[in-house]
C-alpha positions in Angstrom: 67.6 41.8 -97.6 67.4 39.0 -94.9 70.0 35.8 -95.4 68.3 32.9 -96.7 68.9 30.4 -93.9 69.4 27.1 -93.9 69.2 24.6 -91.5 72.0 21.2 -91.4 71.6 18.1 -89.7 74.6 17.9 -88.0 76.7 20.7 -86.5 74.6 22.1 -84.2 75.6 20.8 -80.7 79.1 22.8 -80.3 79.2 26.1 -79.8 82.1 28.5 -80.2 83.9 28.1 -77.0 84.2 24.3 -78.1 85.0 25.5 -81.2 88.0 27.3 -79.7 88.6 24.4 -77.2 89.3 21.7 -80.1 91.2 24.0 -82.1 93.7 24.3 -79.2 94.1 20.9 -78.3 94.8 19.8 -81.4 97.8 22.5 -81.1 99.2 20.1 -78.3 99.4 16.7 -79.6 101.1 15.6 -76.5 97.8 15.4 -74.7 95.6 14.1 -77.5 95.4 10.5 -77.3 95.9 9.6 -73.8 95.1 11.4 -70.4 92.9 12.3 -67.3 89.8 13.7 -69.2 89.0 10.6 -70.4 88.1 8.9 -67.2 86.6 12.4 -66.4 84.2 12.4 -69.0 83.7 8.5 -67.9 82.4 9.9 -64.2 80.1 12.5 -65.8 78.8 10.3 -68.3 77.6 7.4 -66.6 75.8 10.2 -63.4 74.2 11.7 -66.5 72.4 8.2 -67.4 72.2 7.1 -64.2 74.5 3.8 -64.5 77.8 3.2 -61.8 79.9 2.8 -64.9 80.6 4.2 -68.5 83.6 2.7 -70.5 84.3 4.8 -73.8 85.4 3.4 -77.4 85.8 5.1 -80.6 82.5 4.5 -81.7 79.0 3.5 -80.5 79.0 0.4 -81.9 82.2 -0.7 -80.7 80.7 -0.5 -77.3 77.7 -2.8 -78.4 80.5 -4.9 -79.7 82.1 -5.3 -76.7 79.3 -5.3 -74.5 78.4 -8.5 -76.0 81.3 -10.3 -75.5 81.3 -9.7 -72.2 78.3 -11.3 -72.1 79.1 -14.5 -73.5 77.4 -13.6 -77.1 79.2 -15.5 -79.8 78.9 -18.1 -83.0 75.5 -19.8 -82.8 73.9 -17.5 -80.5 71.3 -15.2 -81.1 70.7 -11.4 -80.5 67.0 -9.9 -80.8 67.6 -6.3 -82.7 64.8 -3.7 -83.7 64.3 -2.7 -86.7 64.5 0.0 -88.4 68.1 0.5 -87.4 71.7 1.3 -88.5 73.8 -1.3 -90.3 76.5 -0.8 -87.9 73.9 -2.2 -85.1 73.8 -5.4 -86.8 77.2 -5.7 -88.1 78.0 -5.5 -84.1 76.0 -8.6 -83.8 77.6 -10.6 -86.5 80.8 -10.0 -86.0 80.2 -11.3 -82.6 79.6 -14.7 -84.5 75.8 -14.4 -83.6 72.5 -14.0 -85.7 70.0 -10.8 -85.9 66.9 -11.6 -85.5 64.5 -9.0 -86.3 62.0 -7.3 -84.2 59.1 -4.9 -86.0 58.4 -1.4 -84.0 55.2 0.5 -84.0 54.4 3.1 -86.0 53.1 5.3 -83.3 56.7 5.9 -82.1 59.1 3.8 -84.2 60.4 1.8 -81.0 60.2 -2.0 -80.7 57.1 -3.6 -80.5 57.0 -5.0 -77.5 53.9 -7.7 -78.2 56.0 -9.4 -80.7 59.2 -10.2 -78.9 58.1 -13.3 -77.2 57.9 -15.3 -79.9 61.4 -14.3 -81.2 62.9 -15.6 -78.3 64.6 -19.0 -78.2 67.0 -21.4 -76.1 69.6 -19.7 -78.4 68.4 -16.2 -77.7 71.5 -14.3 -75.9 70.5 -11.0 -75.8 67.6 -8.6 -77.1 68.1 -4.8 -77.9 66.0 -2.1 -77.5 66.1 1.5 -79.6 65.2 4.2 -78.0 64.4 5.9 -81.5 64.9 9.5 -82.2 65.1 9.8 -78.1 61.5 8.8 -77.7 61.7 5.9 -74.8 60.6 2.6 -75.7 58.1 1.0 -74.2 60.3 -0.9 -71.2 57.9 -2.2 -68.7 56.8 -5.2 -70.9 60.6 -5.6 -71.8 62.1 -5.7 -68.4 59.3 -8.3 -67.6 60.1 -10.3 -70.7 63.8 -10.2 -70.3 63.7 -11.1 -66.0 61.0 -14.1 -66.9 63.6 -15.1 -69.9 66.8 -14.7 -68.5 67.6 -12.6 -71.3 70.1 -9.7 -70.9 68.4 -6.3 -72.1 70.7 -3.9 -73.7 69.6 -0.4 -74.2 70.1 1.0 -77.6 70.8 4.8 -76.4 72.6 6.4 -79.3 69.8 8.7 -80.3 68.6 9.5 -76.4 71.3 10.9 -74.2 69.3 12.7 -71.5 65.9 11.0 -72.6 64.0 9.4 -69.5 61.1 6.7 -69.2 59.5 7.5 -65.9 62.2 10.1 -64.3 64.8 7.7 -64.9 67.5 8.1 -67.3 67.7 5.6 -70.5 70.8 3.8 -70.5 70.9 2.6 -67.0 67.5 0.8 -67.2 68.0 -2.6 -68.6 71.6 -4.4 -68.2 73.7 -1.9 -70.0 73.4 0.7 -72.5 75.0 1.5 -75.3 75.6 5.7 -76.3 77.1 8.0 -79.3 78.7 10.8 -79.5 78.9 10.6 -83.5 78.4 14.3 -85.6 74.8 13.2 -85.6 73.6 13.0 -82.3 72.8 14.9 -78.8 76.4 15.7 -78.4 79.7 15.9 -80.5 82.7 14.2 -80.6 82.9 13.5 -84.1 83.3 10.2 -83.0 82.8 8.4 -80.1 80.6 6.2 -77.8 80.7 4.3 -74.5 78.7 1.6 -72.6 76.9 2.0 -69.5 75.9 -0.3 -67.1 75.7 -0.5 -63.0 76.6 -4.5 -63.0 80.0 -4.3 -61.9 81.1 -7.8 -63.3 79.9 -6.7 -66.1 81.5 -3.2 -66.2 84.8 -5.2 -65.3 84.6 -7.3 -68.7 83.7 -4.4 -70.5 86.4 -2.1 -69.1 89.1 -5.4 -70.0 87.7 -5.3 -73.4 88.9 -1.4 -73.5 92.6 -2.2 -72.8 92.7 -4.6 -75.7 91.1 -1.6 -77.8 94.1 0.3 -79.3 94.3 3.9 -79.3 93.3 6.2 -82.2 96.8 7.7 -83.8 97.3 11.4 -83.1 96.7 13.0 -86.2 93.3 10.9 -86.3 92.3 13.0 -83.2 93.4 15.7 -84.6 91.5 15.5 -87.7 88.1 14.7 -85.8 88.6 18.0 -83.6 89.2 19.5 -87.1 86.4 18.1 -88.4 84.2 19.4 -85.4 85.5 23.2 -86.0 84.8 22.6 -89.7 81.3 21.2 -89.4 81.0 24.6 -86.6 81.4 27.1 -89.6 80.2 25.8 -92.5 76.5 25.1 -91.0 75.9 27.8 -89.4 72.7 28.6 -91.1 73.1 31.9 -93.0 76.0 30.4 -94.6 74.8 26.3 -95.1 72.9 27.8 -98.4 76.3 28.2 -99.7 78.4 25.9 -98.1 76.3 22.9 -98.5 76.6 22.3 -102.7 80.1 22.6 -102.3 80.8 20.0 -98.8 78.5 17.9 -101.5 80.9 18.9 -104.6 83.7 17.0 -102.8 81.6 13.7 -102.3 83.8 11.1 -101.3 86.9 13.0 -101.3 86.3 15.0 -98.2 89.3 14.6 -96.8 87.7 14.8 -93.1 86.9 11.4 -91.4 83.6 9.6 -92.1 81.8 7.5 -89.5 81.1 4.7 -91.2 83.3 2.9 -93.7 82.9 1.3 -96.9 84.1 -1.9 -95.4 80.6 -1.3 -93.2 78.2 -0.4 -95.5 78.7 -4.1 -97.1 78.7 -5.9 -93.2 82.6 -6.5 -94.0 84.7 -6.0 -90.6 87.2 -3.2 -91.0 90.5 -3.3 -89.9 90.8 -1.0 -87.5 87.3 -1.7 -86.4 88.0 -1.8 -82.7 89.7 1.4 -80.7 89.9 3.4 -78.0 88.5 7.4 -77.1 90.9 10.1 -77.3 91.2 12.2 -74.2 91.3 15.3 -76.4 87.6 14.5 -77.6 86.6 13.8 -74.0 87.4 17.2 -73.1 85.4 18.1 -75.6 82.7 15.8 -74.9 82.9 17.2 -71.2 81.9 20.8 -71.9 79.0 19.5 -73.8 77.8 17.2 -71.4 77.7 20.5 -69.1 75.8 21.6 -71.3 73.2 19.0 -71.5 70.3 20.3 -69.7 69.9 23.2 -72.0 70.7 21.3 -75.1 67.6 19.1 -74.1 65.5 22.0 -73.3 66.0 23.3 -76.6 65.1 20.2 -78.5 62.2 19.4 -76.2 60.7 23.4 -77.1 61.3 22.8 -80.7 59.2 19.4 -81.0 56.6 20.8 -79.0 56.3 23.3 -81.5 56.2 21.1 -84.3 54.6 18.9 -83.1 51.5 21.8 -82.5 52.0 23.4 -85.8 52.3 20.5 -87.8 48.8 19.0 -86.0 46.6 21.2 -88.2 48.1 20.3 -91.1 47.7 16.4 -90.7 50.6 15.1 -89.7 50.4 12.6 -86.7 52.8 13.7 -83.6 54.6 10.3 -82.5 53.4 8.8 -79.4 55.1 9.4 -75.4 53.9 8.0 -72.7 53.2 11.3 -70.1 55.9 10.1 -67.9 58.0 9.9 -70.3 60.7 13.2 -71.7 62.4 12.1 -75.1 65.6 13.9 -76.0 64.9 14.6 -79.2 67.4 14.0 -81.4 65.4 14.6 -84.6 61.9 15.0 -85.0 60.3 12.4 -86.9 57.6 13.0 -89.6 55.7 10.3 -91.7 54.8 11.7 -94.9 52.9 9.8 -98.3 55.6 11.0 -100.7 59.4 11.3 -99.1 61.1 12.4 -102.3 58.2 15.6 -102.6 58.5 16.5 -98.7 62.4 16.8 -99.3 62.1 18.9 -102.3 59.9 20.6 -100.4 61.9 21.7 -97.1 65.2 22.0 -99.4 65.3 25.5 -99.2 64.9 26.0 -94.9 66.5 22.5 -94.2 69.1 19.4 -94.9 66.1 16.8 -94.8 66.9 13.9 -92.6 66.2 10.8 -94.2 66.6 8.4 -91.0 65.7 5.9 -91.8 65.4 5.1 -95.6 65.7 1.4 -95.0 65.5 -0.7 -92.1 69.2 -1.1 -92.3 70.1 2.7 -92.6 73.2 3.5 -94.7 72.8 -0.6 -95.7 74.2 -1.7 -99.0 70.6 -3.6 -99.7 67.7 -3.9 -96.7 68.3 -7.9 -96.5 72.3 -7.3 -95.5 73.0 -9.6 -92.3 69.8 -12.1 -92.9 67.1 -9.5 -92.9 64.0 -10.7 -95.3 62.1 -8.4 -96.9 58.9 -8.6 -95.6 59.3 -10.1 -92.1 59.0 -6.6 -90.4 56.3 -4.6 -92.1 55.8 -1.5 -90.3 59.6 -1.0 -90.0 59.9 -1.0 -94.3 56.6 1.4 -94.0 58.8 3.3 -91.9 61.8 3.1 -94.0 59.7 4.7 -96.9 57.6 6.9 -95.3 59.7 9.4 -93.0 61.7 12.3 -92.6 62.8 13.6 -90.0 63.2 17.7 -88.7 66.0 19.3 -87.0 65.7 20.3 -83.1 69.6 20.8 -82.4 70.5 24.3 -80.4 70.7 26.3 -84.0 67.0 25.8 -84.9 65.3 28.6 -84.0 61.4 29.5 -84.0 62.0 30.8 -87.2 63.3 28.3 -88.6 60.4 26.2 -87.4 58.1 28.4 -88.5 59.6 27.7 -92.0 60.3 24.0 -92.3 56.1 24.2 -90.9 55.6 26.5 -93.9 57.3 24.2 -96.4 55.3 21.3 -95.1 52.1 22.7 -95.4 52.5 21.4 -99.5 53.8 17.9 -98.4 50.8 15.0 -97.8 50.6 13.3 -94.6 51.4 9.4 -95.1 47.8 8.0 -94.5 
């Protein structure tokens, strides 16, 4: 008899040599924290988006943070942010000193709508951000024009789109600067991890002086992330995640492996360790997988393409790319009329992604950080209606073919 498989969410950018790799460098503490990879992984970051410089952190949103000091952001200002998004996003702005102020998206591709930004902006207006959601490219031209006419710096929100391009040229290095993640989540692994990306080398200079005040993460932090990637390796591979999954969900809250965000977060409280530094034992890691980049894009790009045809005659609406456009695909985003019946329904072939279940994923409540119900329509229509499929490196054609299956008794949202 044929292993049921099943298909995670995470886990599927590293491959065994990685694997391997993390295992042994966590075997020579000495070279964990600090060292030459990182500013290795730097260089082939930022010619991979296109931008002169990258500057890593220990998280996305760390870079976001910093990003905006560097520009000036700060109490009394204002920073434009799409919705739906993480908390972590907005937290980023409000620990700044500055306001979210909420932009709707389109339902057609869950990016920001560009028609309604003008009238958000004001003489306090700092900043605006721009999602790139699920890798799908937003819709920049209208953006770039608004933030040039404006004088409004445009910050790229790239943590679901490393490799994505908007008319042959890579997201990230489009707008002023760009923000990236490297969380368990996303295109690539490094547990944890992000970086900002920009070609103004002013900028890049204030960003890059906001990294020395970062502190380092402690060894055995690194160590346990690189654990935590070799972990998340074995116990998703698919024909044993039918097993492995009821008991990672046993433990709950006591999984003793790191978690990328923190309690502190979930409520928009500041923790203590917020700010910090990447470890060059993740940038090595984060080096062989940026290698590896073309293929892992490829791979995604063949599996939407076949969900987005087999899911067609069934009802459900592809989302919308402009045809100069290649999204990286970090998930593949489905809106269906009843969420909780198209989960049960894909349980057995799949971990259903729920991005985004609010327009403040992971939020303690949706109106955390000054958000009022209501003000953004399509991005709560959003927040109940979707799930999302998995197009990492492990999903094969049979496993589309069954997640299709499984669909085929789920309604289209209408």
């Amino acid at each position: 008899m044929t292993a049921v498989r099943r298909i995670a969410q995470l886990g599927g950018t590293t491959n065994a040599s990685e694997v391997r790799l993390a295992l042994a460098l966590t075997a020579r503490p000495r070279g964990l924290v600090e060292g030459p990879a990182i500013e290795h992984y730097e260089g082939a970051l930022a010619r991979a988006v296109g931008a002169d410089a990258a500057i890593t952190f220990g998280a996305g949103r760390v870079a976001l943070f910093g990003m905006l000091r560097a520009l000036g952001v700060g109490a009394g200002d204002e920073v434009i942010v799409p919705v739906p998004t993480h908390v972590v996003v907005t937290n980023a702005v409000r620990y700044t000193g500055a306001t979210p102020v909420y932009a709707d998206c389109r339902l057609q591709d869950f990016n920001i709508d560009p028609d309604g930004v003008a009238a958000l902006i004001t003489p306090r207006t700092r900043a605006m951000l721009v999602q790139h959601t699920f890798g799908i490219p937003a819709d920049m031209e209208p953006l770039l024009e608004l933030s040039r006419a404006r004088d409004v710096p445009l910050i790229e929100d790239c943590v679901h789109a490393l490799g994505a391009t908007w008319r042959g040229r890579p997201v990230g290095g489009i707008g002023d600067a760009g923000f990236f993640s490297t969380e368990e989540t996303k295109i690539i692994s490094t547990t944890m991890g992000g970086a900002a990306a920009t070609s103004d080398a002013a900028l890049a200079e204030r960003v890059r002086a906001f990294q020395r005040e970062c502190p380092p993460p402690s060894r055995s932090l690194v160590a346990r992330r690189l654990a935590k990637l070799a972990v998340y390796h074995v116990l998703t591979e698919p024909r044993l995640h039918v097993a492995t999954r009821p008991v990672y969900e046993l433990f709950g809250g006591r999984n003793p492996l790191p978690v990328p965000t923190s309690a502190e977060e979930l409520v928009g409280e500041r923790p203590a360790r917020y700010e910090e530094r990447f470890s060059a034992g993740q940038a090595a890691v984060g080096l062989s997988q940026l290698a590896r980049l073309p293929e892992n894009l490829a791979h995604r790009r063949r599996v939407a393409a076949a969900y987005r045809a087999q899911l067609a005659p069934l009802g459900f609406t592809a989302p919308v790319v402009a045809n100069d456009d290649e999204p990286a695909w970090v998930r593949y985003p489905v809106r269906v009329a009843d969420r909780a019946a198209a989960v049960r329904a894909l349980r057995r072939h799949t971990v259903p992604g729920t991005w985004f279940t609010s327009v403040q994923e992971e939020a303690v409540r949706p109106t955390l950080n000054g958000y009022v119900a209501g003000s953004c329509p399509r991005a709560e229509a959003a927040a109940r209606e979707l799930v999302n499929l998995p197009t990492h490196p492990r999903v094969g054609p049979e496993d589309v073919a069954a997640i299709v299956d499984a669909m085929a008794a789920v309604e289209p949202a209408g």
